[in-house]
N, C-alpha and C positions, 0 to 999 in steps of 0.2 A: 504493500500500500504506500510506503514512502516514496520508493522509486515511482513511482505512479503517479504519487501527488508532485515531485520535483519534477517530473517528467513534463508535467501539464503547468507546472508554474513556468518552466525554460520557455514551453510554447508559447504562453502567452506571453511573457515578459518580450519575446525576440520581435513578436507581432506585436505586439505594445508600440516597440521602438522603432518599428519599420511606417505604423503609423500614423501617430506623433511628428515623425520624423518629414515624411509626406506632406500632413492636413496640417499640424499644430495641433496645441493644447483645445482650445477653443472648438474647430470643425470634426474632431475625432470623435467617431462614434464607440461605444464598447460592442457595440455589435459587428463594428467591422473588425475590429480586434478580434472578437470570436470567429467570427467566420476566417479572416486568415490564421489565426490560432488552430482551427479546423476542430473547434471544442465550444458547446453550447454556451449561449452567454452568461446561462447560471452561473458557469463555470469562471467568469470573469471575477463577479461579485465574491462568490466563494471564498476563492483565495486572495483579491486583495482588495475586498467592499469595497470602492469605489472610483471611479474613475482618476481622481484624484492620487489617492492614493498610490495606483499602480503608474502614475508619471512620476510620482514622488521615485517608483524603483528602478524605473527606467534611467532616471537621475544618478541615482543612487549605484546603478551598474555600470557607471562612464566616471565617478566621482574618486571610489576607490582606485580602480587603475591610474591615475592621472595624479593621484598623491604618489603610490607605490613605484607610480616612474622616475620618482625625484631621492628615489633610494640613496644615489649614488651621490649625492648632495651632503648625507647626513650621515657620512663617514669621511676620513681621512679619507684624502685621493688627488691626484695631478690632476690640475684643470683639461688635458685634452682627454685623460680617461674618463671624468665624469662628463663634460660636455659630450664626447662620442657617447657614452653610455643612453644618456639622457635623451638624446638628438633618434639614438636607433630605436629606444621603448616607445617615445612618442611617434614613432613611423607606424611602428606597430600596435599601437590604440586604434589610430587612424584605420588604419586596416582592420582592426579586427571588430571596432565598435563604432563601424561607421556610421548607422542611424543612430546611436546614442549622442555621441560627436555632435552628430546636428542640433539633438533636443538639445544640450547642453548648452549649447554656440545661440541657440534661438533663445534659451531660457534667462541667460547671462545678457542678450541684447536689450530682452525687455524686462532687466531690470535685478532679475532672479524671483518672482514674488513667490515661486514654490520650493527655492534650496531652503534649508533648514539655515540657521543661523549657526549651528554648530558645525555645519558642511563649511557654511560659507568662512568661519574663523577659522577652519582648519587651512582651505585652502589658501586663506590669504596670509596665514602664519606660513605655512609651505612657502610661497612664493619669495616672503620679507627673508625668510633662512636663504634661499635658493640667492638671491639679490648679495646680500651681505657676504656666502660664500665668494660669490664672483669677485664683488669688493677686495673681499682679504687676498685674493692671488693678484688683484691689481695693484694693492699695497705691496706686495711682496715680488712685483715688479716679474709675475710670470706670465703679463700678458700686458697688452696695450689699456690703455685711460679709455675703456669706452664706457658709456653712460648703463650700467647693470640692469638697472629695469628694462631699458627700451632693447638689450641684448635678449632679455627673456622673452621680453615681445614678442620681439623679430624671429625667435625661436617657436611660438608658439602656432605665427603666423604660418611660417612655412612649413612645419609639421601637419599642424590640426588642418589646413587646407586640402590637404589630399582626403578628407572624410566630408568636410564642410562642402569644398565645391566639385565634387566629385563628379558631375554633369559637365562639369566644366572643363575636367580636365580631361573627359572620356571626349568630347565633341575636339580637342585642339589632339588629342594624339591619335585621332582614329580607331579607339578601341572603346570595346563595350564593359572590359574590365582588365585593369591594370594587374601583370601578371610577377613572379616572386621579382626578377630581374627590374622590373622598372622600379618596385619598391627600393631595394636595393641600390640602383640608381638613385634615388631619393634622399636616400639617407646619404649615401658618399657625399651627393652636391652640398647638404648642406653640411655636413661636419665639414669639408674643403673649404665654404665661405666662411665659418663660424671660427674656424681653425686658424684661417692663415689672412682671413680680416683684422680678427685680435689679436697677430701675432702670439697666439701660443704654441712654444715650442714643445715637441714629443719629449718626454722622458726620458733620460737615459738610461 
């Protein structure tokens, strides 16, 4: 019965974010959710009463990976190992929680009015450590004076873009889905700009 109930929670959560992701918060019905869930709408209410709610988990499934990708931040490490590290997980959120990415990117445009305040200090305590490590290797003169915050940006932009504008970037490369190699591509381009923009050198 457990594996059953996870079973039917994965579906609909994945249908949830596919969506969401679509229509928004607002035009999503729970019955189209069930119907691509391919599991009765009871079944929606069941597990997470209400429509509400199950955006809150949708949220919630793109929230935790995106703290977890900043692992490499909150230990000792050479700024080009943690940068690469950081630069390849977030290729790979992108990839792997692409309708979540969206609600996220939608949810944070208009304002956040459904992240939790405890989501929302987490992340933005994540970000001020993330900030301040860059600082202390800029202090410590193993990379160039550039401005930390808008480094993080610039990082977030070019990552989280290949989940956000995904139509976008299927129409300019002529594909219907971008395959391991372009990913791949993805990540090298930006550790290369992030890496030898900042002058940070490799480790010896």
């Amino acid at each position: 019965m457990s594996s059953i109930r996870e079973r039917n929670k994965e579906l609909i959560l994945r249908a949830a974010s596919e969506e969401f992701a679509e229509k928004g918060f607002a035009a999503c019905k729970t019955s189209d959710i069930a119907d691509r869930a391919g599991l009765p709408k009871p079944n929606v209410y069941y597990y997470f009463k209400s429509k509400e709610n199950l955006y809150r988990e949708v949220l919630e499934s793109i929230v935790e990976p995106l703290l977890e990708a900043s692992a490499p931040f909150n230990q000792p490490g050479h700024p080009a190992e943690v940068l690469r590290a950081y630069i390849r997980t977030k290729i790979r959120i992108s990839r792997e929680h692409a309708c979540a990415s969206k609600v996220f990117a939608s949810e944070i445009m208009h304002g956040a009015p459904h992240l939790s305040a405890e989501r929302t200090e987490q992340l933005n305590a994540q970000a001020a450590h993330n900030i301040a490590c860059i600082q202390s290797w800029i202090d410590q003169g193993l990379m160039a004076k550039v401005d930390p915050s808008h480094l993080l940006f610039s990082i977030w932009a070019a990552t989280q873009t290949y989940a956000d504008f995904d139509w976008q970037i299927s129409v300019v490369t002529g594909k219907d889905k971008l395959d391991d190699a372009d990913y791949e591509a993805a990540a090298e381009t930006i550790i290369r700009m992030v890496l030898k923009g900042c002058e940070v050198q490799e480790p010896a």
